[in-house]
N, C-alpha and C positions, 0 to 999 in steps of 0.2 A: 248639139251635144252638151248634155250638162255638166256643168264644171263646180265642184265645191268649193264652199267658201274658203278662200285661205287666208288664215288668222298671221299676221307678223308674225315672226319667232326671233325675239331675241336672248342670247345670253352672255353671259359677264364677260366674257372674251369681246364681242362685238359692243359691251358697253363701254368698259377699258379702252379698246380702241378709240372712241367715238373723243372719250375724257384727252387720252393721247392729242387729237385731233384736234383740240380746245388749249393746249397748252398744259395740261395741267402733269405736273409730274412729279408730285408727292409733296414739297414746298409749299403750297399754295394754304391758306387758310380760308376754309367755306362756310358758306351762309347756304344750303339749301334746300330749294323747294321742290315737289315731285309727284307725278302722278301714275301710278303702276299702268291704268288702262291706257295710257296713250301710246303705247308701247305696243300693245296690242298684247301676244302672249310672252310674256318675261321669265325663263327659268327659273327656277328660283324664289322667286318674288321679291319680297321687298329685303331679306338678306343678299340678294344678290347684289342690290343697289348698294348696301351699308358697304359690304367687302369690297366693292369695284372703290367706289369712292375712298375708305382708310387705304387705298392701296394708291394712290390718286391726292392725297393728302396732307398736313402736318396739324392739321387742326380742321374738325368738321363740328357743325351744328345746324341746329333746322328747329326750328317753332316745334312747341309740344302743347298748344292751347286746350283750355280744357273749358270752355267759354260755359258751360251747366255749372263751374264750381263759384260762379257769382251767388252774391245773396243780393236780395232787396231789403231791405228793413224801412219799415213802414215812416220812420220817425226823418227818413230823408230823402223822401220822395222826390223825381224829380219830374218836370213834364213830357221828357222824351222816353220813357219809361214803358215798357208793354204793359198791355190791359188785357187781363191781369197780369203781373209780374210773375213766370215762370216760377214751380215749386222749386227748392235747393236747400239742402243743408250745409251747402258752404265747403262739404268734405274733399279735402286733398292730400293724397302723399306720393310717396317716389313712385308710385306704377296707377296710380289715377288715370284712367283712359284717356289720349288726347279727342280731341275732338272730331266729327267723320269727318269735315272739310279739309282738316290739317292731314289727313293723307296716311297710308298703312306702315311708309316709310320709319316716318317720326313715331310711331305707334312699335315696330320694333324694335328700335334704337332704345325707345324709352323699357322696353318689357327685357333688356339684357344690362344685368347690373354694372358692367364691365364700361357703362356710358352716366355718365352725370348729367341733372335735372335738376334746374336753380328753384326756389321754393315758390316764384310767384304761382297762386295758387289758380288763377285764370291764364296766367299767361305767359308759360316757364318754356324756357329753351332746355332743347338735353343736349349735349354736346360730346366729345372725345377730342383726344389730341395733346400735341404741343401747350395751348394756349387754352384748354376748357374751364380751368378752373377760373382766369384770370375773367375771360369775358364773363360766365357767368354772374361772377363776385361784382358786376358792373351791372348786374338790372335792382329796380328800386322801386317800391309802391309807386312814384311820382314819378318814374321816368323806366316802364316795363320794357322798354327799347333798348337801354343802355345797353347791355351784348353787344349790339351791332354800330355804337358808338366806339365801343373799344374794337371792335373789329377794321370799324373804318383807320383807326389810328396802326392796326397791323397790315395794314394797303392789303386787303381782305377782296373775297370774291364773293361775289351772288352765280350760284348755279341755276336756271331753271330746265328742269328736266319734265318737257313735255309742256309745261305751264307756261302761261304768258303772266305781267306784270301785277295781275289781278292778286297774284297769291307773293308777289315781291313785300317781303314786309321791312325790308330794308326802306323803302319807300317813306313810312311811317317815322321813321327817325329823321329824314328831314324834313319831314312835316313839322316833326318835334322840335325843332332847330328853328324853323322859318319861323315861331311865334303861332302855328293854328291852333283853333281852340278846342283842348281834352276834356271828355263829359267823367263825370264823377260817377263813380261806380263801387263797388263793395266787398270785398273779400272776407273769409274769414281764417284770420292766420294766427294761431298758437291760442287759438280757442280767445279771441276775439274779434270783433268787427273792425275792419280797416277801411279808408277811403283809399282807392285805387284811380288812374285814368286811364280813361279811354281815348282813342283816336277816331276819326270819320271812318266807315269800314273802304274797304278799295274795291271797290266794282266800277270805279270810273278809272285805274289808275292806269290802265292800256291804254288811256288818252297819250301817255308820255313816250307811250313806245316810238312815235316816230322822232323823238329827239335822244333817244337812247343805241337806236340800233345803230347809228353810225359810230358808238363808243363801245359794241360789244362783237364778239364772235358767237357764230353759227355755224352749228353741225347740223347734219338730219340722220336718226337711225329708224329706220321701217317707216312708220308715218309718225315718229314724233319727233318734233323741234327741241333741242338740247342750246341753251343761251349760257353765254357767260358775260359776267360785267364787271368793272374793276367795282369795290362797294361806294370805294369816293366819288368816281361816275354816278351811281346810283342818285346817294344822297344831295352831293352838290348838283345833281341836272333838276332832282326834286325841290331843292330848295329856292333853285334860282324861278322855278317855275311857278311854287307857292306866292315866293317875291312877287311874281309880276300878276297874278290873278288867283287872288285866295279862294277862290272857289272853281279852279281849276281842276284837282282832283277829287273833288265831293260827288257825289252822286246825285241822282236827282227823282230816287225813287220814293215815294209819297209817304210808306210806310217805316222810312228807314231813321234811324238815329240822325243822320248827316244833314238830315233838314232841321233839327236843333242845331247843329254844328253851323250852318249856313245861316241861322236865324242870330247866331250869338259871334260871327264872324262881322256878322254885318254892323249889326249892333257896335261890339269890342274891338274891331280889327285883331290884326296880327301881332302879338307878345314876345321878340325873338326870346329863344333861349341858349344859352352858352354852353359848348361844348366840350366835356371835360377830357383829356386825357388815361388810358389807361390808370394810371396810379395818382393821377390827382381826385382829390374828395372821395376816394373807394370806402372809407367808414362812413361818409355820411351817407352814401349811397346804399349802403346794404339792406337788404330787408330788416322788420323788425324780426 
């Protein structure tokens, strides 16, 4: 007898529940990441997700990457650089499309004005909450992570809903921290060209998951895995891990930036960097 496919069904009540199930109950300050398909069919869509979680809350944000609003300029070439270097005119503002990988979540967070979007022009967080202006006002051409350093200092959470560590970009901040080495890159912000950094990308960073899940909680709703982790978990397990084997989280794909990063790790070693508090250094930190 044939039987039709049956697609997951979930909605906001059964996601609620799942957040319930994780601890979370409105307090909490978040960092998160999300994938609508893994869900299978999700009412709603990607406002279902926004409303479960402000209801789930006291402070939310999630990556709103906009990785086409780089420029290249020819006068700073570098050798890890695409051939050709992708067209751009550098263009950014509050409703700039986030990127496809960054997810449709972050994409309508960002298209509802009622949520804040910090200006970096490749690599901006959109936030709501208790605490969104303050994280925001913490990212910086030279340090695009800051967010989730002042988040770590509000004993903050990384959500992944559906996602494994691959899309964790909390990660990246203790990379930041541990001294790895950031590739120079290019914005164009108040109608000039800025040096920005880059970090290695994370396709290797599910290497860390087996030293992580003993520090996080797990739900499952239909067939997707919902993770929680404290963010100081996050950072300090990345950072001690960076410590002991700098080319632990780097990837090792032929084409990718991270074989500069591995080429100039080896070369440079590791540069720690200092971690600043919420309200310490916040004006030199701001964008231009």
């Amino acid at each position: 007898m044939f039987h039709a496919f049956r697609r997951p069904k979930v909605d906001q009540a059964k996601l609620e529940q799942a957040l319930v199930q994780l601890g979370l109950d409105g307090s909490q300050h978040l960092i998160v990441h999300s994938s609508l398909k893994s869900f299978g069919h999700l009412e709603g869509g990607a406002g279902t997700v926004v409303r479960a979680l402000k209801r789930h809350s006291a402070t939310l944000m999630m990556p709103a990457f906009s990785y086409y609003s780089l420029v290249w300029p020819l006068e700073h070439h570098q050798r890890d650089w695409p051939h050709p270097p992708p067209s751009s005119s550098g263009h950014f503002d509050r409703f700039t499309r986030v990127s496809r990988d960054i997810g449709k979540v972050s994409q309508y967070m960002v298209e509802d004005m009622r949520h804040q979007r910090s200006k970096h022009p490749a690599l901006s967080f959109v936030a709501w909450g208790q605490h969104s202006d303050m994280l925001l006002a913490h990212q910086s051409l030279q340090n695009p992570y800051g967010p989730i350093g002042a988040l770590y200092d509000l004993n903050g959470y990384v959500l992944l809903l559906g996602v494994n560590h691959t899309s964790n970009t909390s990660m990246h901040y203790g990379e930041y921290l541990a001294g790895q080495v950031l590739l120079p890159r290019f914005v164009n912000l108040n109608e000039q060209i800025h040096q920005t950094l880059f970090p290695n990308c994370s396709a290797a960073f599910e290497r860390a998951a087996p030293y992580l899940a003993k520090l996080g909680r797990t739900v499952s709703l239909e067939r997707a895995k919902i993770q929680l982790f404290s963010v100081r978990d996050v950072i300090d397990t990345t950072l001690e891990l960076v410590r002991q084997d700098p080319e632990f989280l780097i990837c090792t794909h032929a084409d990718c930036r991270c074989r500069e990063v591995r080429r100039r790790v080896r070369l440079e070693g590791l540069h720690p960097r200092p971690h600043f508090t919420p309200l310490e250094g916040l004006r030199e930190r701001e964008l231009v």
